[in-house]
Structures are given as C-alpha cells and as structure tokens.
VEXMAR-292430 format. One record per residue (C-alpha): x negated, y negated, z negated; residue number from 1; residue in three letters. Coordinates in pm, 1 decimal. Each point is the difference from the previous one (the first is absolute). Example, Ala and Ser with C-alpha at 12.3 -4.5 7.8 and 13.67 -1.06 7.14 Angstrom:
<atoms>
> px, py, pz, lumvo, marmar
> -1230.0, 450.0, -780.0, 1, ALA $
> -137.0, -344.0, 66.0, 2, SER $
</atoms>
This chain:
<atoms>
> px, py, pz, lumvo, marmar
> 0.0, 0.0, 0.0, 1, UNK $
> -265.1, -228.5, -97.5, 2, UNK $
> -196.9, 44.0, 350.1, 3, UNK $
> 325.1, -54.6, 183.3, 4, UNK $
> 47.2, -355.9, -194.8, 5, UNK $
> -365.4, -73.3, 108.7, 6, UNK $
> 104.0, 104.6, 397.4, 7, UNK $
> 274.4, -231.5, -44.8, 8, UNK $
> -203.3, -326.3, -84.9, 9, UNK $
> -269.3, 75.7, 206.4, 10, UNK $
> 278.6, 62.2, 304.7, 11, UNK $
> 121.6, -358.7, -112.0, 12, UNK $
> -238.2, -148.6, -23.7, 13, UNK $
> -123.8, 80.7, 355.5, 14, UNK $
> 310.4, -93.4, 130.2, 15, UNK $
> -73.3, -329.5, -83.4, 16, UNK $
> -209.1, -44.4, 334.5, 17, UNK $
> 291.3, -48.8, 157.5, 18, UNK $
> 148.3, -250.3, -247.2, 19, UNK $
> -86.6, -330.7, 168.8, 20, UNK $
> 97.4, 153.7, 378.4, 21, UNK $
> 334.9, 102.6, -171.0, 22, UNK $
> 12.4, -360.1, -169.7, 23, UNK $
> -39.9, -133.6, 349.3, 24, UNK $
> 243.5, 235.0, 201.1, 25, UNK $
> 253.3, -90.9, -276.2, 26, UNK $
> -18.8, -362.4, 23.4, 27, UNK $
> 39.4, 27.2, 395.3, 28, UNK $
> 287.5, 249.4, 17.6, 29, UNK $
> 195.2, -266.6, -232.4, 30, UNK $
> -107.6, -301.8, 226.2, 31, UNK $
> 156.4, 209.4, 302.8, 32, UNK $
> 296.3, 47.2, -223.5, 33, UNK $
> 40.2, -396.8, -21.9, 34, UNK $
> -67.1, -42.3, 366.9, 35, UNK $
> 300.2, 261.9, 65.0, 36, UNK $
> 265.4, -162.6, -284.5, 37, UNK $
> -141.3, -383.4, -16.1, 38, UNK $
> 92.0, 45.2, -355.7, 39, UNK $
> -314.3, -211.3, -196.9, 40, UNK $
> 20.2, 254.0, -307.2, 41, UNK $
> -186.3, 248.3, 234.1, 42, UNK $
> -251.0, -244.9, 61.8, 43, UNK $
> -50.2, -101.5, -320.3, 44, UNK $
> -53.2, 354.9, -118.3, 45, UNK $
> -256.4, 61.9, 296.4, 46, UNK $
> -244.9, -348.1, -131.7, 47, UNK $
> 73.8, 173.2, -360.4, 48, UNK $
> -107.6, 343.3, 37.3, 49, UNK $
> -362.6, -42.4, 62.8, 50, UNK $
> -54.3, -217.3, -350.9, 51, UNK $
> 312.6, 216.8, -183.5, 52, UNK $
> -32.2, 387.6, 73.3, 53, UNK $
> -439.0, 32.9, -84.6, 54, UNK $
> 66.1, -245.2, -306.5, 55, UNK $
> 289.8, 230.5, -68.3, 56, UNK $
> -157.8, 323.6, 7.9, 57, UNK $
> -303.0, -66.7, -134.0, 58, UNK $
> 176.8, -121.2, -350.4, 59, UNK $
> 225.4, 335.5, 11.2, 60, UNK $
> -302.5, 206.2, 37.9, 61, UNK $
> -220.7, -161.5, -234.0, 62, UNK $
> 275.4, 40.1, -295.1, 63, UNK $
> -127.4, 403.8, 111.9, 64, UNK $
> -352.8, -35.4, 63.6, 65, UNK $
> -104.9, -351.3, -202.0, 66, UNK $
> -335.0, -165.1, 212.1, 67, UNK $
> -228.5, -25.8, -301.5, 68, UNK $
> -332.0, -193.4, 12.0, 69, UNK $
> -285.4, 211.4, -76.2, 70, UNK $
> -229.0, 246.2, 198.3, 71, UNK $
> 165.1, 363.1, 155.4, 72, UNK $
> -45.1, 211.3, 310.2, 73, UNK $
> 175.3, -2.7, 315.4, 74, UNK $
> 56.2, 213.1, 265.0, 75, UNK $
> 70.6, 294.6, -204.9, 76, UNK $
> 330.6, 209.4, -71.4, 77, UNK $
> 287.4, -199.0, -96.4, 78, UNK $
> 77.8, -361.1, -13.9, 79, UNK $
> -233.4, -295.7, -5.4, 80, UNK $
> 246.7, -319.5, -150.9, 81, UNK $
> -334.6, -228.4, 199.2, 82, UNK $
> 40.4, 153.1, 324.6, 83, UNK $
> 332.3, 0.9, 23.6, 84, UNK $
> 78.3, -358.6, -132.2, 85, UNK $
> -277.4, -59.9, 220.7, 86, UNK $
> 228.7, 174.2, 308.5, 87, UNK $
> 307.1, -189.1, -84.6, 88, UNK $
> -216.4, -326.7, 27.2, 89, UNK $
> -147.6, 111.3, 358.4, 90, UNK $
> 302.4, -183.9, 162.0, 91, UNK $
> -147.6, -305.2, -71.6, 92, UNK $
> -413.1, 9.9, 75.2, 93, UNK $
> 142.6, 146.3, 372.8, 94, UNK $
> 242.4, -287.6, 3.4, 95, UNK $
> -149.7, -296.9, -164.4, 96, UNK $
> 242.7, -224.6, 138.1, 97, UNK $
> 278.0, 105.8, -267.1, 98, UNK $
> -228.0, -120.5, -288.8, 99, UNK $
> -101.8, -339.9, 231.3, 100, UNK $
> 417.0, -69.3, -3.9, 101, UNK $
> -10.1, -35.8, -381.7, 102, UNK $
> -268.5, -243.8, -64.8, 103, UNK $
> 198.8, -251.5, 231.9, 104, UNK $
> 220.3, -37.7, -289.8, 105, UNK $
> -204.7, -150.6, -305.6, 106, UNK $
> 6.5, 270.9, -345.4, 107, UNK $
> 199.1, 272.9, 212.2, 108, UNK $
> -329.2, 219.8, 65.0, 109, UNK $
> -98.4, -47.8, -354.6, 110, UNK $
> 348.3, 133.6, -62.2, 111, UNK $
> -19.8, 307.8, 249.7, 112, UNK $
> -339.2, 92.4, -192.2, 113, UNK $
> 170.5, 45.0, -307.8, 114, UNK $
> 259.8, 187.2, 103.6, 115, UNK $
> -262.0, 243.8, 65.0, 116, UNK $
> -131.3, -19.5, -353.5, 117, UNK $
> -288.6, -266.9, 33.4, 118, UNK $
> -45.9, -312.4, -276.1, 119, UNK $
> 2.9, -305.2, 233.4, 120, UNK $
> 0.9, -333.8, -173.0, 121, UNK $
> 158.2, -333.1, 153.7, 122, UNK $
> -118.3, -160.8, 302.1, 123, UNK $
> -228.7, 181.5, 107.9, 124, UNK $
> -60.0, -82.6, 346.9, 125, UNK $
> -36.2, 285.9, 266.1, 126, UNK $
> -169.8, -41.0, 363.2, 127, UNK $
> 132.6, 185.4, 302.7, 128, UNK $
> -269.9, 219.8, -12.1, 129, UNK $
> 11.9, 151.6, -301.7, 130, UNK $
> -8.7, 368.7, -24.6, 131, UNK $
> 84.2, 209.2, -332.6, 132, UNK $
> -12.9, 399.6, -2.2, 133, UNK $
> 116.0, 53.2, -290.1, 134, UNK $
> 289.3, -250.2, -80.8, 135, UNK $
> 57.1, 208.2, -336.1, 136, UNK $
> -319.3, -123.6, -188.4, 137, UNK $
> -38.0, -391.4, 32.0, 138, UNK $
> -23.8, -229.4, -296.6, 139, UNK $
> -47.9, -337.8, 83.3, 140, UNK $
> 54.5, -305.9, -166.7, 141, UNK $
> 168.9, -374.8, 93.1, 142, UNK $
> -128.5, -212.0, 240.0, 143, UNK $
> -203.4, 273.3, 190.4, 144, UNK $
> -117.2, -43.6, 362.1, 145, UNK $
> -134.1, 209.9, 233.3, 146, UNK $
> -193.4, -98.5, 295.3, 147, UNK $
> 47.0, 149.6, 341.3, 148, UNK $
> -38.7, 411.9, 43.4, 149, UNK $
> -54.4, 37.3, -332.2, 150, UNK $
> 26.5, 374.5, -66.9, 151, UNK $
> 139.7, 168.0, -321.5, 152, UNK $
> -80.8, 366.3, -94.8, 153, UNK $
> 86.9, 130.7, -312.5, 154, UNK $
> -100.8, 375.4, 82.2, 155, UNK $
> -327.0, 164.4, 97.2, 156, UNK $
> -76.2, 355.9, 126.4, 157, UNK $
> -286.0, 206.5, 1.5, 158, UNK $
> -88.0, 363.0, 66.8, 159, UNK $
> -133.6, 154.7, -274.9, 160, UNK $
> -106.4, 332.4, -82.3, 161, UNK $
> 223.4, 130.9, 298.3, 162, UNK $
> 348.1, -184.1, -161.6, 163, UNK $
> 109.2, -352.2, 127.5, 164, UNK $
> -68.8, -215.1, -372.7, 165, UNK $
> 279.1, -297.4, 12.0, 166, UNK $
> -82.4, -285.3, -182.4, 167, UNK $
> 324.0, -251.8, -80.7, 168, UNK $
> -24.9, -333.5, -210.8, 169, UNK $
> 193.3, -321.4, -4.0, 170, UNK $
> -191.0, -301.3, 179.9, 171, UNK $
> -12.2, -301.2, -283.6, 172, UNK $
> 7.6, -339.7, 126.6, 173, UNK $
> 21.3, -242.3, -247.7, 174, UNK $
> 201.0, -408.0, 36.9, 175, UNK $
> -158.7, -233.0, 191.3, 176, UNK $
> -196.9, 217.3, 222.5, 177, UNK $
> -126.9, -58.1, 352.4, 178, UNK $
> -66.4, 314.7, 229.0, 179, UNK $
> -189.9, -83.7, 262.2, 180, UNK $
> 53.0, 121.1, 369.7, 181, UNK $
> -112.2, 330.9, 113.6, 182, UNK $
> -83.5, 133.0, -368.7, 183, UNK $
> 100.1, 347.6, -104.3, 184, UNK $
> 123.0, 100.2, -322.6, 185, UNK $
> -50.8, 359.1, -148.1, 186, UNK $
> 159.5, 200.4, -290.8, 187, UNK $
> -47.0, -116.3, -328.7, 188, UNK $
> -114.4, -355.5, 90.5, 189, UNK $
> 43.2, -276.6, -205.8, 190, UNK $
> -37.9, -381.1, 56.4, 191, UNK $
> 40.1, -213.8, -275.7, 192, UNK $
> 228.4, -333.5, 14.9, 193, UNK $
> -174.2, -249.8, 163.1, 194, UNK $
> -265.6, 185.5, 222.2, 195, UNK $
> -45.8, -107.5, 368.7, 196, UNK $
> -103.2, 315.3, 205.6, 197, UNK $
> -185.7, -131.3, 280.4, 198, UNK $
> 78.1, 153.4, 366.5, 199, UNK $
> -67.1, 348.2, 145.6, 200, UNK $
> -94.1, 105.2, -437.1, 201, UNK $
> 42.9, 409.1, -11.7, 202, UNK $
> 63.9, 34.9, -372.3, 203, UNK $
> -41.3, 387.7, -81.2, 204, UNK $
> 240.2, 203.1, -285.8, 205, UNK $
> -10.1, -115.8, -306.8, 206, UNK $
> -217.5, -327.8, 74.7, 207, UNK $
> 85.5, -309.7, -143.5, 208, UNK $
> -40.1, -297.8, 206.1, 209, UNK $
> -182.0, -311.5, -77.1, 210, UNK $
> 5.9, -357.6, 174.9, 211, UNK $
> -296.0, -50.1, 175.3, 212, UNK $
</atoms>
C-alpha cells in the first residue's frame, strides 16, 4: 500500500509537465467559447485562468505537501513540494508577459507575490524585467527597487553523491534598498535596509550584501 501511495505522487507529480500547456489550452478553448456566444463572462474567465487556476492549485496542494525551506533531495520516488510549485509557476517564466501586465498597475504585483506566500512590503517598485523563480520565498521590505533584469532565485541544485541536493531559503531584502540592474540574487541572501547593490552584483546563498 505504501509503494502504491509513493507511485501515485510520483505519477502526479510528473504530470505536472503538462500543467502550463493545459493552463494554456484552457484559457484558449474559453476565448473560442466567447468568440462563439459574445457573452464577456467567457472572456473574462479566459484573461483569469492563467493568474487563477496555478495560484489555485498550488495552495490546494501545498495544504498536502507544505514547500518548507531547508535542504532535501529531488528527483527521487514520490513528491517534491519545490518541483512541483516550481511546475505550477512554469506558466509564467515561458510567458513573461502575464507578470509584465501586473506591474502596469502600481502595488498589484506586490499583491500577486503574496498571494503566493512571499512578505512584500509597500512600494516597492518593480522593473519590467524582473524575473522571480520562486515567487514562494521573497521577503522584502518598503520602498524597494529593482533595477532592470534583476534576477531572483531562491533555490539552488546540485548533484551530489549521485542524488539531486535542493537547497530552498527566503531572499531578505530589507526597506530602503536599491537593486541594481542585472544583479542576481541566490537562496538565503540577505541585504540589509539601506544597501545599494551596484549593477550586474551575483550575491551567492546565504551572503549578505554590503553597499559598496
């Protein structure tokens, strides 16, 4: 019985490979729904899907399978909660342009963040550019801004004694920061309130930034 539960999450969780194709195909077959009724709900529910079903499912899961910060192995038997919040996020690195939408609107990407579980203080300004892999381990402060292509990664992987060693930590940027363009942000960093990180900085895990 046991083995059969571990079949199970492992078959789930490579179903997810799919997940932002089936997102997609979704989305589509209720646009050509609108386009045959002209009735707006149908189009409204086609825009909402692609924001609304991976937030969705990801939150159901993880009441399962909580994504816990810490180190673990991957690509074993059974269910990794990291690689498959990190499937139902795929949606969006493949199609930036869903994310880009948001920051038009001042405070409403700050908003999506924490929907996801992220800390993300008050105006804290976001460039088009911006791209976060793991939307589930942010803490960031007021007033934050991030130059252009900054690039947020609050997971690293490495092989290790023939296993695939996941490490996952919340990125810590404290108020009154300034990010500049180009820099890259590992797991476990943390910049204290006030600190200017110049452009193209590559801080590793666990380093904590000072202003230069």
């Amino acid at each position: 019985m046991k083995q059969g539960r571990f079949d199970f999450k492992n078959l789930f969780e490579q179903s997810l490979i799919v997940f932002p194709i089936a997102v997609l195909l979704f989305s589509v077959a209720l646009f050509v729904r609108f386009v045959q009724s002209t009735d707006i709900s149908w189009m409204i529910a086609a825009i909402l899907v692609p924001y609304v079903l991976p937030l969705l499912c990801f939150r159901l899961v993880n009441l399962v399978a909580p994504l816990k910060s810490g180190v673990s192995f991957i690509a074993e038997r059974g269910y990794s909660p990291w690689l498959g919040a990190y499937k139902f996020q795929l949606i969006y690195l493949h199609l930036p342009f869903l994310e880009r939408i948001l920051r038009l609107v001042p405070g409403l990407f700050s908003f999506w963040l924490r929907l996801w579980g992220s800390q993300i203080g008050k105006w804290v300004y976001w460039t088009p550019e911006v791209t976060i892999l793991d939307r589930t381990h942010l803490k960031i402060g007021n007033h934050v801004i991030f130059g252009h292509s900054v690039q947020m990664t609050s997971h690293a992987i490495k092989p290790k004694n023939n296993r695939v060693f996941l490490y996952l930590n919340d990125i810590t940027i404290g108020d009154g920061c300034f990010i500049g363009a180009w820099s890259r942000l590992a797991p476990g960093v943390n910049i204290p309130a006030g600190t200017t990180v110049k452009v193209a900085t590559d801080l590793y895990p666990n380093e904590k930034a000072v202003s230069p």
